[in-house]
C-alpha positions in Angstrom: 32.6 -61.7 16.1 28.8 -62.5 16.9 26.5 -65.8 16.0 22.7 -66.6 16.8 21.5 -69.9 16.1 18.2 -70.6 16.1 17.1 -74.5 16.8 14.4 -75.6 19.0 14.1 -78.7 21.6 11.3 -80.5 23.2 10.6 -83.6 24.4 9.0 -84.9 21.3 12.0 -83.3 18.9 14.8 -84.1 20.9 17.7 -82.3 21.7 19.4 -83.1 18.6 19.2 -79.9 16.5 20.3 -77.7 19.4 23.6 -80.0 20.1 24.2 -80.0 16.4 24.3 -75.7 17.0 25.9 -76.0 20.4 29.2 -77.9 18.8 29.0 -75.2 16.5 29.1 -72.6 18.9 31.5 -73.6 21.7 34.0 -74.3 18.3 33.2 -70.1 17.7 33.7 -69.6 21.7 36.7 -71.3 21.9 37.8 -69.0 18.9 37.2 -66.1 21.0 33.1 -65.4 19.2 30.7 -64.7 21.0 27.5 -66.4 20.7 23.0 -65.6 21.4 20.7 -68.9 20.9 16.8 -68.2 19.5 15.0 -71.3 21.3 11.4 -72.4 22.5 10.1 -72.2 25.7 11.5 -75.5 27.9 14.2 -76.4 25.8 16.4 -75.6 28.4 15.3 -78.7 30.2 16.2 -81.0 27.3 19.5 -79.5 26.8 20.8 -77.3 29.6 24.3 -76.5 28.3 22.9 -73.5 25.8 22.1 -71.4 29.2 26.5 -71.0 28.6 25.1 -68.7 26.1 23.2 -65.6 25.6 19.8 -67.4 25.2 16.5 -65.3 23.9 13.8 -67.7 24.3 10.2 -67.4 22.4 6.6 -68.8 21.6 5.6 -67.6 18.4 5.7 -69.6 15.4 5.4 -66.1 13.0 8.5 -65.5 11.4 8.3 -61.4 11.5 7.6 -61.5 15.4 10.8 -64.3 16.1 13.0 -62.2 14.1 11.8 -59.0 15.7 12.6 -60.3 19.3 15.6 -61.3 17.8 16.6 -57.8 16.4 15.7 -56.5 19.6 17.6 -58.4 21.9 21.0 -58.0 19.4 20.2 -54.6 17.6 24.0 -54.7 16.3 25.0 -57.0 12.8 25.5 -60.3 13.5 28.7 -61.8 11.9 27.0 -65.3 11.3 23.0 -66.8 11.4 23.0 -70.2 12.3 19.3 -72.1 11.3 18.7 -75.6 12.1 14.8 -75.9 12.5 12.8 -78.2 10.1 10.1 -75.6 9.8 11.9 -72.8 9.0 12.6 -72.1 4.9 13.9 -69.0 2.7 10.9 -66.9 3.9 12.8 -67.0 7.3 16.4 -67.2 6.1 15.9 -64.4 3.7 14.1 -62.5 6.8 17.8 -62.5 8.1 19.7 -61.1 5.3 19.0 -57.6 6.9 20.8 -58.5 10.1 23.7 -61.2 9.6 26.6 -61.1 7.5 26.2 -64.8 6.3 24.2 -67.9 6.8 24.6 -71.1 7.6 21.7 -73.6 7.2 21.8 -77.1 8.8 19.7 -79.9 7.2 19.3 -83.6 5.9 15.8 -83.4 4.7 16.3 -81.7 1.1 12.9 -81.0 1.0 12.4 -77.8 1.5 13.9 -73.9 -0.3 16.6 -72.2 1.5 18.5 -68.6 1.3 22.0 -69.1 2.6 25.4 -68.8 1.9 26.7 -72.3 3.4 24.7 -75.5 3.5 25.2 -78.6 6.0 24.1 -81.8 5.9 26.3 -84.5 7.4 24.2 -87.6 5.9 26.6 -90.4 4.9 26.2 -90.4 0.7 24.6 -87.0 1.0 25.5 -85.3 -2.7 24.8 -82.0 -4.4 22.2 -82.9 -6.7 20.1 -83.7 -3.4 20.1 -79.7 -2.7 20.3 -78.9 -6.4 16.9 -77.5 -6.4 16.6 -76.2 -2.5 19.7 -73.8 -2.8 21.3 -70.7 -4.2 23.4 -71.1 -7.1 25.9 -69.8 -4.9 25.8 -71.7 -2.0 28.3 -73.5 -0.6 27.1 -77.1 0.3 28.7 -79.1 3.1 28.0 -82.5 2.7 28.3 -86.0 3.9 30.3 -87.4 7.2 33.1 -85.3 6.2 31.2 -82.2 8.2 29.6 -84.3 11.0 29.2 -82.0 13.6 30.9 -84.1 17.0 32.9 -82.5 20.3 36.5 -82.7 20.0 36.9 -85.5 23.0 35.9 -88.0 19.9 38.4 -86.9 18.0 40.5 -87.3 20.7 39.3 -91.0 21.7 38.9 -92.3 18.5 42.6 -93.7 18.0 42.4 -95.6 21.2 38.6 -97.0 20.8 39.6 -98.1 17.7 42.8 -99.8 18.8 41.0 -102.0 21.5 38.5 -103.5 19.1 39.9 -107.2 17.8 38.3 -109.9 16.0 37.0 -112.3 18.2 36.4 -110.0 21.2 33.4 -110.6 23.4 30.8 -108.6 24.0 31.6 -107.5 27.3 29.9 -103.9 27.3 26.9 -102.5 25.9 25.7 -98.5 25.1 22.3 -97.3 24.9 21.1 -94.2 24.2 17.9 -93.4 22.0 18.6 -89.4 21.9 18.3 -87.0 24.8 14.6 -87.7 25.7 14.1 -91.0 24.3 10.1 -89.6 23.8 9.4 -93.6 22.6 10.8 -95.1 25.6 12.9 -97.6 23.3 15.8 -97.6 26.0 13.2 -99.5 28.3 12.5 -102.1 25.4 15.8 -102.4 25.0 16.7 -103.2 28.8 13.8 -105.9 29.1 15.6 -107.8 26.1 19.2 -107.5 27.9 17.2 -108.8 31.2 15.5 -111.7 29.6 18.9 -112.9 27.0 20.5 -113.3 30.6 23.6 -112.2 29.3 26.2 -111.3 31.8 27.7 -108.2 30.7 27.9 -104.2 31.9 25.4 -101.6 30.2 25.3 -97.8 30.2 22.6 -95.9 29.7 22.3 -92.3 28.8 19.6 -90.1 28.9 19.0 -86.5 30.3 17.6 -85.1 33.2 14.2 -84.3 31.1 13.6 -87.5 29.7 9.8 -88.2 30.0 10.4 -92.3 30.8 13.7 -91.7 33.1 11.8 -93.0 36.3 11.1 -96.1 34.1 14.2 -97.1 32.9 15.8 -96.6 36.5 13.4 -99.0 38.2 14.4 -101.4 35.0 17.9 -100.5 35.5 17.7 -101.2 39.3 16.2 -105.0 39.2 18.1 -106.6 36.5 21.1 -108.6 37.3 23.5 -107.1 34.9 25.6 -104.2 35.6 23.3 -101.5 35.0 24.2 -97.5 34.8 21.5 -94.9 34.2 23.6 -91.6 33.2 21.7 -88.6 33.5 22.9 -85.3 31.4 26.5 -87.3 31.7 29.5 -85.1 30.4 31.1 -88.4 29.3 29.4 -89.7 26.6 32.4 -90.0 24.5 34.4 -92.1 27.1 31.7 -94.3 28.0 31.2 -94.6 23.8 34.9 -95.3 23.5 34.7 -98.5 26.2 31.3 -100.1 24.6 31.6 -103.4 22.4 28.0 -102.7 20.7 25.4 -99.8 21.1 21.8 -99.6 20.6 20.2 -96.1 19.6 18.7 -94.1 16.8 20.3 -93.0 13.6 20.4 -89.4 14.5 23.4 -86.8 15.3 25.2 -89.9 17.6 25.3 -92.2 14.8 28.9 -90.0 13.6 29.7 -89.8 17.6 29.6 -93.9 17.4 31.1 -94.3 13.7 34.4 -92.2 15.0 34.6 -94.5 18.0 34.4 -97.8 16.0 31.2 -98.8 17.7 28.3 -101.1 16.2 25.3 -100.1 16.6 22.0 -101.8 16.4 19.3 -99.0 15.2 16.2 -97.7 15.6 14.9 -95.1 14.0 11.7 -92.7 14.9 12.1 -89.8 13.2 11.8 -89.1 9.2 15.2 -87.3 9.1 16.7 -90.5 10.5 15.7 -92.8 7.9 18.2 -91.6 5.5 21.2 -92.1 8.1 19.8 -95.3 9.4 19.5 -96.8 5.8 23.0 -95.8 4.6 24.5 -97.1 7.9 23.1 -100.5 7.6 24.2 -100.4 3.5 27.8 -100.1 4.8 27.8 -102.7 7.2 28.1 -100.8 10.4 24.7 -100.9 11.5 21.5 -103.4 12.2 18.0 -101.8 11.2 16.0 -103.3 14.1 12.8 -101.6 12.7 10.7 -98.2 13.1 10.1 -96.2 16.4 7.2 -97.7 18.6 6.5 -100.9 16.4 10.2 -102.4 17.7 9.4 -104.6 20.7 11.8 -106.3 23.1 11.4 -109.6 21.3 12.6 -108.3 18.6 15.8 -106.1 20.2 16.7 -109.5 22.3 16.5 -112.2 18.9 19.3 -109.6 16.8 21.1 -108.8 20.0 21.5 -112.7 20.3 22.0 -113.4 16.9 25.3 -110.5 16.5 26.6 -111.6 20.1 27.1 -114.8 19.4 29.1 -113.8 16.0 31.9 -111.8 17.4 33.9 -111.4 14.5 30.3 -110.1 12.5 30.3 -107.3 15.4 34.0 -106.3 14.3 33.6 -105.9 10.9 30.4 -103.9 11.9 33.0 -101.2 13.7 35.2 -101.6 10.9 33.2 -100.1 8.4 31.9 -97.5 11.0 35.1 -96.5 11.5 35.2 -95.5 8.3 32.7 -93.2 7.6 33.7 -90.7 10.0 36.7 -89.2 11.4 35.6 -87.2 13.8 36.8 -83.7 12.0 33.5 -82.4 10.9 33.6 -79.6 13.1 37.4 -78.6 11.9 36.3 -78.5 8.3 33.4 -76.1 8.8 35.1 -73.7 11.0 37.9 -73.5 7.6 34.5 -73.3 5.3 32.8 -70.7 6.9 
């Protein structure tokens, strides 16, 4: 069995919609598929796990030419097509009919026609009538926190994360991750208000190798007297998730990896397929809206931070309700769907 995904990742979009596709595909490895990735130039640097796979890399934007290359490099049918790319449509799913048996669309936009057989869009609330007008009659949607797309090590931590949460519990440990290249440099922002609170407390920070502001956070990291950790590509994020009292990142695909753990977050959002997640989150309690991309400064991280730290029992029910709007099964559910 054979699967090509096609997701891009850059600096400015993250690394998002190719981890979304790489869950997805070491779920098919593990099953014994086998699996080819479509990318754009350097998007290896933002996420170097998809060189495990056959990888055909291109620089066109023209449908025809990308599908072409594609044909070329796998001239044999392809069991599945696998598209998460928010400029690609029916044009270029319909393209594919030719050469894959089905195909799977990922989304949480709704704003644009598809061609495929199976739908995702792991949005919390996300319902049918959202798609009603984007999809086949036939089409199989998959939606809501049901199918979030996570690694099975969160699956796997979530009963003990959960289990050392308590009312009452100080915050002791902090997360912060702003998605794999943090292009806004919010992570530093959020640093300078941890510095200047003068908090005692340990912090983890996450970011990969390719992160534009990297060399900025670590000289932050280095000079402030709480227990600071710059991760860089870390293989751990779930563990390190599992251990935080409170995170601070953006409402994208770790928002799920943070609701299965239990953790509350405090958000910012930068990108317009976040604002859905981010405004759901904060509806059901488990998350803090500290405001939009570049316009959040460290003033106004450090006056919330202090604010929910010095209301423990307000930071529990935050991980209460995030622990229950995702399980951590997502990926189990699709792999039965599809």
């Amino acid at each position: 069995m054979f699967a090509v995904f096609r997701a891009d990742a850059s600096p400015v979009l993250g690394g998002g919609q190719v981890m979304r596709c790489l869950i997805i595909a070491e779920a098919l490895k593990a099953a014994g598929w086998r699996c080819g990735f479509v990318c754009n130039q350097g998007a290896e640097t933002v996420i170097p796990d998809i060189l495990r796979h056959d990888v055909l890399f291109v620089s066109s934007d023209d449908d025809a030419s990308v599908i072409a290359q594609m044909v070329e490099k796998w001239p044999r049918p392809w069991d599945l097509g696998v598209i998460d790319h928010y400029k690609l449509n029916a044009g270029f799913e319909n393209r594919l009919r030719a050469h894959a048996g089905k195909i799977l669309v990922i989304d949480d936009l709704h704003d644009r026609p598809h061609d495929c057989d199976f739908l995702l869009d792991q949005t919390l609330g996300r319902k049918r009538e959202d798609y009603a007008s984007w999809v086949p009659p036939g089409c199989c949607c998959l939606l809501g926190t049901a199918y979030a797309l996570l690694r099975p090590e969160f699956m796997e931590l979530r009963a003990g994360s959960l289990e050392r949460r308590k009312p009452g519990q100080p915050l002791r440990r902090v997360f912060i991750s702003f998605g794999a290249t943090d292009h806004y440099n919010i992570a530093r922002r959020a640093l300078e208000a941890i510095r200047d609170l003068d908090l005692a407390m340990d912090v983890d920070v996450v970011m990969a190798g390719g992160a534009p502001h990297i060399d900025n956070v670590r000289k932050i990291a280095s000079k402030m007297r709480q227990n600071v950790t710059v991760h860089v590509d870390s293989n751990d994020v779930a563990g390190l998730l599992s251990m935080a009292d409170m995170a601070l990142g953006s409402p994208g695909i770790s928002s799920w990896e943070r609701c299965c753990l239990g953790v509350p977050v405090l958000l910012v959002p930068w990108a317009d397929n976040q604002k859905d997640n981010a405004e759901a989150l904060e509806d059901a309690g488990a998350a803090i809206i500290l405001g939009w991309g570049d316009e959040v400064t460290s003033e106004v991280i450090a006056n919330v931070f202090s604010k929910v730290t010095d209301n423990p029992d307000r930071l529990a029910a935050m991980g209460d309700a995030a622990s229950r709007t995702c399980d951590g099964r997502g990926i189990i559910r699709l792999l039965f769907a599809v």
